[in-house]
N, C-alpha and C positions, 0 to 999 in steps of 0.2 A: 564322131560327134555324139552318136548316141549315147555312147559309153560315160564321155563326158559330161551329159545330161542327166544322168543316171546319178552321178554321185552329186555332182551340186544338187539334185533332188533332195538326195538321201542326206545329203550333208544339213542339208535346210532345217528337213523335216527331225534331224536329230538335235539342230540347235533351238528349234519350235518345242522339242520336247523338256529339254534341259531347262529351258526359260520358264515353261511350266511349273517341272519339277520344283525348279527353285521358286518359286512365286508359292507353290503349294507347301512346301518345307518353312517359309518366312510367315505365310498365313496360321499354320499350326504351331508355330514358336508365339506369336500372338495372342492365339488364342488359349492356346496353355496359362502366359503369362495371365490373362484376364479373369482364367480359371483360379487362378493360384490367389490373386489380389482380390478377389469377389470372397474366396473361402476364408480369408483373414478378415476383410469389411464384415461377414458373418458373425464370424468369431469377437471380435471387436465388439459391434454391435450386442451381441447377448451377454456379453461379460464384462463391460468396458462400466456398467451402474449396477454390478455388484458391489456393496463396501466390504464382503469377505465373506469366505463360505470356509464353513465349518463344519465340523466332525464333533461323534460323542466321545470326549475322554476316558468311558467307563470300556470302549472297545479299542479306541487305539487303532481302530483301523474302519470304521462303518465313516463312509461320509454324508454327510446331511446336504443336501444340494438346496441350491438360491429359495426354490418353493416353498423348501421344509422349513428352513429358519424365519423365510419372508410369513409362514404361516405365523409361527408362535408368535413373532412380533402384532401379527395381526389379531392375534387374542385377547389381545392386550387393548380394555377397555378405557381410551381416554378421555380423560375427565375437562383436558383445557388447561389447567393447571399444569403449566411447559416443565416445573422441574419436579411433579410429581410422577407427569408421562414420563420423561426421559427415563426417571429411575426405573417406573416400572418397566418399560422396555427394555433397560440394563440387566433387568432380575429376570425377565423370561428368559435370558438368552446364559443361565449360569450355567455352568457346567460343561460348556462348550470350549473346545479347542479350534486353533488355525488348524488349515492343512497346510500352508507352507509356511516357512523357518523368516518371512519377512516381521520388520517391525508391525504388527497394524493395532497397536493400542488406538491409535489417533480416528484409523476407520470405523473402529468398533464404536468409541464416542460419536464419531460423524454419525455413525448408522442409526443410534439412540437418537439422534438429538432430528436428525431426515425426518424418521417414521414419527417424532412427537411432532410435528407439523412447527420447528421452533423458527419462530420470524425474526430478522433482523439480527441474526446472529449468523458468523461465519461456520462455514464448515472445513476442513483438511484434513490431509492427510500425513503431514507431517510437523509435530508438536511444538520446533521451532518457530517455524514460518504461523504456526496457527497465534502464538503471542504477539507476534512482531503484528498483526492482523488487528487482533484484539487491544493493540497498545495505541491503533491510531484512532484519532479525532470520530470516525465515521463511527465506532463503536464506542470507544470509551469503556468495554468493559474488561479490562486487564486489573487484578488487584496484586499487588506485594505480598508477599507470602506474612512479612513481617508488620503489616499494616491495616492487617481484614481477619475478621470472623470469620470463616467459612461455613455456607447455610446448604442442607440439603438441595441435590440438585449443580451446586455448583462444581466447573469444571476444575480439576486440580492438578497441574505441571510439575514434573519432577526431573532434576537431573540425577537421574540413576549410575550415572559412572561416578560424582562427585567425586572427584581426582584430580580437577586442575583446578585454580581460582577463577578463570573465568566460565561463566554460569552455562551448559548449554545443553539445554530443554529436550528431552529424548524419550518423556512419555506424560501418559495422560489417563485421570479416571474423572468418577462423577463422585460428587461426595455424599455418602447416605446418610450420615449419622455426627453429630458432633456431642463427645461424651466427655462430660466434666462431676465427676464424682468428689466429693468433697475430700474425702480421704487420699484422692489420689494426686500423685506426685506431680503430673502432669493432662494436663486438655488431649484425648484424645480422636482421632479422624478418622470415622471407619468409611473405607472406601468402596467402589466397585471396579475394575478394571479388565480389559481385554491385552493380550498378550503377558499375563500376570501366572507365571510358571506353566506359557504356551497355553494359558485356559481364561475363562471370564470366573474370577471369582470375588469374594472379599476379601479385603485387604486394611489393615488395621495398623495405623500409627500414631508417633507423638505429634502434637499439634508443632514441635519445634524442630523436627527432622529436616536434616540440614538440607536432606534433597530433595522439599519442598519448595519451590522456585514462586509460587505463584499460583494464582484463582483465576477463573471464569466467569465473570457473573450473568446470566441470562436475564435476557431483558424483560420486562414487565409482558403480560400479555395482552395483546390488544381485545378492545371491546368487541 
């Protein structure tokens, strides 16, 4: 009897141990997972209201992190005047390259137009959906390419594949300049743009360039 005392003891006490084991094996799979999902909510969190962080084209490899770039825009003395801010926050940031191979003309505009404190106007991230925004009622500022003056300031839609007949919208600048010289052949539209040979630079065309799709007009600023 003892003998058999003995192992249902030991038998017990090795199933007390197992249930343990296993309870502490399932509590550290938990809490790993909480580990893991806490370090993305992190992650997410610091980088989720960057519109784009950028590097100097002149190295090709130094990158300029969210503080550096958020500085110069913050240099940038604005006056109130929504499409004189915008530009100049477009011109602080020349020279500047993505670090990664995604579209972000659209963020680059968003990030001008964020930092110029611009009201009543949408922001995106992507150039179709940002028209289709601009074309409804709530805004009313979408213009025809074939219909509008384009005035400093204003935002300006290109379909850069131009390859099919139907139109569709796959980037974006601000317009700095509208030049009409007397002698010359055609009205031309000097731009500014981000993801514009992977950099912010100017950019320079005919007011009749087929892959001009359309304008942004910024809304008046409030008193």
């Amino acid at each position: 009897m003892g003998s058999q005392k003995d192992v249902l003891s030991d038998t017990t006490e090795y199933l007390s141990c197992q249930r343990k084991r296993a309870r502490w094996h399932k509590m550290m799979k938990r809490l790993i997972m909480l580990i893991v999902l806490a370090a993305v909510g992190v992650f997410t969190f610091f980088h989720a209201k960057e519109w784009y962080t950028v590097r100097k084209s002149v190295s090709g490899v130094e990158i300029e992190f969210k503080t550096e770039w958020e500085n110069a825009a913050e240099q940038v003395n604005l006056t109130g005047d929504w499409s004189e801010d915008v530009l100049a926050l477009a011109q602080s940031q020349l020279g500047y390259s993505e670090s990664n191979d995604a579209d972000w003309s659209a963020t680059f505009v968003s990030f001008c137009l964020s930092y110029a404190n611009v009201e009543g106007f949408p922001v995106e991230t992507d150039c179709n959906q940002w028209v289709q925004k601009l074309r409804e009622n709530e805004y009313g500022a979408y213009r025809e390419a074939d219909e509008y003056t384009p005035e400093p300031g204003d935002l300006v839609f290109f379909d850069m594949d131009d390859s099919t007949e139907q139109k569709i919208v796959d980037h974006v600048g601000i317009v700095v300049d509208v030049m009409s010289d007397t002698g010359a052949a055609s009205v031309k539209i000097k731009t500014i743009e981000g993801n514009s040979n992977d950099c912010v630079q100017y950019v320079i065309y005919d007011q009749t360039d087929a892959r001009i799709i359309g304008y942004g007009k910024l809304p008046e600023e409030t008193e």
